[in-house]
Each structure stands twice: as C-alpha cells, then as structure tokens.
Kinemage of the C-alpha trace (Angstrom):
@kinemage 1
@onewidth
@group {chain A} dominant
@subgroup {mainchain}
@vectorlist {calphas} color= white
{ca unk a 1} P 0.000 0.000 0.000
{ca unk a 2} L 1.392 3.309 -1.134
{ca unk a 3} L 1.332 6.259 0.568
{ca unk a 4} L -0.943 7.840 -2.011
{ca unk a 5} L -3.805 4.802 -1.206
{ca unk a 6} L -3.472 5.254 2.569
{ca unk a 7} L -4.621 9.345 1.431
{ca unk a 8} L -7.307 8.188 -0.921
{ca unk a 9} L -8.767 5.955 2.163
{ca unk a 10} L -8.244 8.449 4.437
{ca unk a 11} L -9.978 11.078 1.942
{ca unk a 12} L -12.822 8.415 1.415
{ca unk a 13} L -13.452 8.168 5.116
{ca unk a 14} L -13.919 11.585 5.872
{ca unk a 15} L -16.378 11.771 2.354
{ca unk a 16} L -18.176 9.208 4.036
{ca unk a 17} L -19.098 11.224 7.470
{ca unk a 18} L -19.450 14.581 5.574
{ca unk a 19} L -22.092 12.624 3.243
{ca unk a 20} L -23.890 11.188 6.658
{ca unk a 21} L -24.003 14.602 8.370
{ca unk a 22} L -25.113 16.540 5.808
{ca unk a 23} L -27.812 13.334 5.275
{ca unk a 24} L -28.829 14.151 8.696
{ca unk a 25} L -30.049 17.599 7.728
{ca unk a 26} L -31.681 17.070 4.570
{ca unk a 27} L -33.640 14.131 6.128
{ca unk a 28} L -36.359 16.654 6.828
{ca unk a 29} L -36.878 17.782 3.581
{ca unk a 30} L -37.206 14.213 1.931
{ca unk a 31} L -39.255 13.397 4.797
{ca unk a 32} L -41.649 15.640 6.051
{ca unk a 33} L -43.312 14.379 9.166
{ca unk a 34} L -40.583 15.319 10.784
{ca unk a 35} L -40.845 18.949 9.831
{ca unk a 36} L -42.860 19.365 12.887
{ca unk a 37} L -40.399 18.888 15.095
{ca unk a 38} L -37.278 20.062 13.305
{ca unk a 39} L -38.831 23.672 12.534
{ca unk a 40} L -39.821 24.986 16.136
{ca unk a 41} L -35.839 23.411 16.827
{ca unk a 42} L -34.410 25.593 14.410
{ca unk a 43} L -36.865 28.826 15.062
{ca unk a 44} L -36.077 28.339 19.154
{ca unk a 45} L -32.183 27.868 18.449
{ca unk a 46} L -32.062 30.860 15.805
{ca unk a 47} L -34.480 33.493 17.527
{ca unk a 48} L -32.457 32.295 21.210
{ca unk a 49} L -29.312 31.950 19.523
{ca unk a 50} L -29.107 35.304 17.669
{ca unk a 51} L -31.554 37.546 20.490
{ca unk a 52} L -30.989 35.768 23.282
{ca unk a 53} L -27.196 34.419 23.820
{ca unk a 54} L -25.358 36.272 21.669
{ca unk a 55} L -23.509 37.854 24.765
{ca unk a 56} L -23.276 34.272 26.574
{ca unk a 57} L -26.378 32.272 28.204
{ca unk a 58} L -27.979 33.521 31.252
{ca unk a 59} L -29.489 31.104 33.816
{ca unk a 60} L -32.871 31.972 32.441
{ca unk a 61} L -32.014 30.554 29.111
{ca unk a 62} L -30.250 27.560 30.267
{ca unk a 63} L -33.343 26.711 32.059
{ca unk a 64} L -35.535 26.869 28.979
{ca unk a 65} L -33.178 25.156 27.031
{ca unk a 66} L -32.911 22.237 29.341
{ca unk a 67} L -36.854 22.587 28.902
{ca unk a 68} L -37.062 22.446 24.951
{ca unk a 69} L -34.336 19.272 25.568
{ca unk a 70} L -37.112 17.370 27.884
{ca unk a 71} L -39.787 18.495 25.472
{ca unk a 72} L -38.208 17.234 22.494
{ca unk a 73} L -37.228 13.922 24.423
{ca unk a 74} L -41.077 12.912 24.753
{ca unk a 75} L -41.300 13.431 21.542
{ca unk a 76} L -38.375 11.152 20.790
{ca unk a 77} L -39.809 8.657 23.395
{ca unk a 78} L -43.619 9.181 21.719
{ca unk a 79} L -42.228 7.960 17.999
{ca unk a 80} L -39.388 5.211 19.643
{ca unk a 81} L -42.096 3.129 21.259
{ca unk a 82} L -44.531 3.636 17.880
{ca unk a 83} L -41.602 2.418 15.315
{ca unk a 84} L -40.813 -0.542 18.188
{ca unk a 85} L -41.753 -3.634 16.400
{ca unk a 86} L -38.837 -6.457 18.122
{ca unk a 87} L -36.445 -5.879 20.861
{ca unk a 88} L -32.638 -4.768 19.043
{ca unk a 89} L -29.862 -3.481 19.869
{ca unk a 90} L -30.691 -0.082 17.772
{ca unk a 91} L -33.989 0.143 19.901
{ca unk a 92} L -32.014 -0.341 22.959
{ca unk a 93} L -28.991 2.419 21.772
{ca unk a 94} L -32.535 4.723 20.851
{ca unk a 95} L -33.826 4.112 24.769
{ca unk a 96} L -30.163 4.847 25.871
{ca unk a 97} L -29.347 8.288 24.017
{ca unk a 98} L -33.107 9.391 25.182
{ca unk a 99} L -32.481 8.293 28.729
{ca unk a 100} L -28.977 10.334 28.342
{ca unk a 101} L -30.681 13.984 26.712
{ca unk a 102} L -33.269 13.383 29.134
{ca unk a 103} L -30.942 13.250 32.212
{ca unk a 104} L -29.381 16.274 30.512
{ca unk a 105} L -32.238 18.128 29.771
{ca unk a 106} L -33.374 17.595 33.762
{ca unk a 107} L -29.654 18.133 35.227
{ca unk a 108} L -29.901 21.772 33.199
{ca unk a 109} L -33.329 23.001 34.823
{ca unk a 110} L -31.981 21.909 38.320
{ca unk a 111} L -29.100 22.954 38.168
{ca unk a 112} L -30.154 26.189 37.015
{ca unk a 113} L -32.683 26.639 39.458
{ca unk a 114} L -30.054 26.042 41.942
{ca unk a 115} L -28.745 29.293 40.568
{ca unk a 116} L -25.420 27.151 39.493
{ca unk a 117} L -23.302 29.348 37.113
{ca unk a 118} L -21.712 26.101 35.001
{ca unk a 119} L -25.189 25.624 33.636
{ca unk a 120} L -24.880 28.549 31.625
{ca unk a 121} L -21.767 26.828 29.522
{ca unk a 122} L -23.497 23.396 29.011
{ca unk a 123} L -26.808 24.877 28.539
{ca unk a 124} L -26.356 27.095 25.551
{ca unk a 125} L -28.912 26.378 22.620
{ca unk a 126} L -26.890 25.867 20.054
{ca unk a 127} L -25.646 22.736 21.915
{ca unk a 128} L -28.718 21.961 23.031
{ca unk a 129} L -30.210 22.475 19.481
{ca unk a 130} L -26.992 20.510 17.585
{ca unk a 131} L -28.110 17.555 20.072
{ca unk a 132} L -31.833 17.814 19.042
{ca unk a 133} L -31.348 18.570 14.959
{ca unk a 134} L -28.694 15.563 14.728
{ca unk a 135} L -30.773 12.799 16.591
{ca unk a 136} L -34.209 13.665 15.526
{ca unk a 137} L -33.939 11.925 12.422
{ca unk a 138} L -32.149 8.746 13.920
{ca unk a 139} L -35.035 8.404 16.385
{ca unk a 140} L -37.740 8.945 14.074
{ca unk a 141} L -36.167 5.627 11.848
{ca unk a 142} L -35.454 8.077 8.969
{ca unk a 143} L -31.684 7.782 9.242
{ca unk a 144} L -30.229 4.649 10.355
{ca unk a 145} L -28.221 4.501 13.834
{ca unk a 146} L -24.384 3.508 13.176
{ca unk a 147} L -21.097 3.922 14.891
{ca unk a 148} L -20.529 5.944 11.462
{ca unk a 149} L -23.607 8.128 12.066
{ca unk a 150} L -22.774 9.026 15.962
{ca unk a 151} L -18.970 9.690 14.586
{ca unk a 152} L -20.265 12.172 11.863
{ca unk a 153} L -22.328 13.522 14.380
{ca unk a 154} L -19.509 14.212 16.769
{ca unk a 155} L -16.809 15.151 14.191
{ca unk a 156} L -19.356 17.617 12.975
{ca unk a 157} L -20.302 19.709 15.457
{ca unk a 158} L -17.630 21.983 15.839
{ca unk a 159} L -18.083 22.707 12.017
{ca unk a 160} L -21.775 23.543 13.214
{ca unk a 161} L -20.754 25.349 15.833
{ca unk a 162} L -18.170 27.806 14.806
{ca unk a 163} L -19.832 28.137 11.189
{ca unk a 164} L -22.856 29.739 12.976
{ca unk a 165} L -20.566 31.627 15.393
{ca unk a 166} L -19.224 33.147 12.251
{ca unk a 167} L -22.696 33.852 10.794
{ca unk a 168} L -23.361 35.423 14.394
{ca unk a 169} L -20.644 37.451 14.660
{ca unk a 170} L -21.299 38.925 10.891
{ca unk a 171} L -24.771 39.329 11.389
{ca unk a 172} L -23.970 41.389 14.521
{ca unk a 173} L -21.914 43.692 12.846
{ca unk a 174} L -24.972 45.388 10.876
{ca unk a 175} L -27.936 44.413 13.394
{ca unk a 176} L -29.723 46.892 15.041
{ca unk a 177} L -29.933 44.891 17.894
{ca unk a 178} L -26.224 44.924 18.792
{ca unk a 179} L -26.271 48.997 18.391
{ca unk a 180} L -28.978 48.480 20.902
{ca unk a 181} L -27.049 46.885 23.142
{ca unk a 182} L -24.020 48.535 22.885
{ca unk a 183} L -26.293 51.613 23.999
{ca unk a 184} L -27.478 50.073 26.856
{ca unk a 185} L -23.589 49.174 27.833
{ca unk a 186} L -22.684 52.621 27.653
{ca unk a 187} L -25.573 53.575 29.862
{ca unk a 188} L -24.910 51.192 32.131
{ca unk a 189} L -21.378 52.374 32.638
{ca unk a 190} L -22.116 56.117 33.121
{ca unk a 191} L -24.595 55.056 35.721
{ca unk a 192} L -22.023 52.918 37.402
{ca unk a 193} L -19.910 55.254 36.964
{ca unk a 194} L -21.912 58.591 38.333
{ca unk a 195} L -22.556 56.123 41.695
C-alpha cells in the first residue's frame, strides 16, 4: 500500500461522514413528518441563539433550554415506542441516548434553578439544538443509527458550531440589535460610573 492509497482511504473516510451529516439535515426535507419537530428546533435555536445568547447564556435561558431538551425527548420517546416492532440493539442504543438527553435536559433546569453558574456553559442552545437537529432523524427511523452516524455527528459539530458563530458574529456587525445593546452598555457604565 502506497502512501498515495493510505490518502485516498483516508480522503474516502472523511467523504463518508461529511455525506452522513449533511444526510442528517436534509432528512427533513425528503421526509416531512418530521418537519414538525425540526422547525420549532431551528426557530427556538435561531431566535435564542441570535436575540438571546449572543452575549453568553444567562441562567434563564439555560433553564428553557434544558426545557425544549425534555420536550423534544417525549417526543423522541412518543415515535421510539410507535416504530418498536422487536427488541434490538438499535432500539435499545434509541432508549439509551433518550435516557442520556433526558438526564441532561433535567440536570440543566436543576441545576439552574439552583442558581449554578456552570449551567450557563453546558446549557447554551446551540448545543442543546446541535443535540436535538442531529438525533431527531435517527429516532424517528429516517436515518439509520451507526457507529458511522454518531462519529459524523460528533466530528461535525464543531463545524456547526463555529460556522454559525461566524454567521453570528457577521450578522452582529450590521444588526440593530447589537447597536442596541451597545447603547445600553454605555448607559450602564455612566450610571455605574456617576454612583
């Protein structure tokens, strides 16, 4: 094997995932029951992501987030147990990641009513909402559970989440929203500062 087939393999194996993420969010289009699910995801993680956290996430928001998590886990639970047919391992890996973004989802709220400051870095929505976009279509049976599928998923979430940091950051530069805020900073200061 020459050193040019071990690239090609390599270059085919990475293909592979990219193909399987990006499956992951076209699945909605080709199949759209699951449209009702996927498109209060994305308007909760846009509107929150954009309005709400674009300074960091408060407790507030971690809370809700945690609460759109349990929500969306019901769901999850609501089509598992209707597409169960025979015991399997996939059903059984299906019970498992709900059981684990449910636990997550309820450690979040807790937490946060606790008044627990980590929640607000493990609690952000556009973790919450990677978590919710990528599985969605693995737990309604429209794309297929495999060590491949959980890899693309993980190898493709920092793409996800610095390509929309980017998007956030440009947006910000001509919103009217950030003038808005910057505003209120500059308030905020004199009034600290007057004290």
């Amino acid at each position: 094997m020459t050193f040019g087939d071990i690239i090609l393999i390599i270059l085919g194996f990475l293909w592979e995932l990219v193909v399987l993420w990006f499956g992951i969010f076209a699945a909605p289009l080709l199949y759209l029951n699951l449209l009702w699910i996927i498109i209060p995801i994305y308007l909760t993680w846009i509107f929150t992501d954009f309005f709400q956290e674009r300074r960091g996430t408060s407790l507030g928001n971690a809370i809700t987030n945690g609460a759109v998590v349990l929500w969306v886990c019901v769901d999850w639970l609501r089509q598992t147990v209707t597409l169960w047919e025979t015991f399997s391992v996939v059903i059984f890996a299906k019970f498992g990641l709900l059981l684990v973004f449910f636990l997550y989802g309820m450690f979040i709220i807790i937490e946060g009513i606790k008044g627990r400051d980590f929640v607000t870095k493990f609690g952000r929505v556009r973790e919450s909402a990677y978590i919710m976009l990528a599985f969605t279509p693995i737990m309604y049976g429209v794309v297929e559970l495999t060590w491949m599928m959980l890899l693309s998923i993980i190898v493709g979430f920092p793409v996800f989440y610095y390509a929309f940091e980017m998007v956030d950051r440009q947006i910000g530069k001509w919103s009217v929203i950030q003038r808005v805020e910057e505003e209120e900073d500059t308030e905020e200061k004199i009034r600290l500062q007057a004290r």
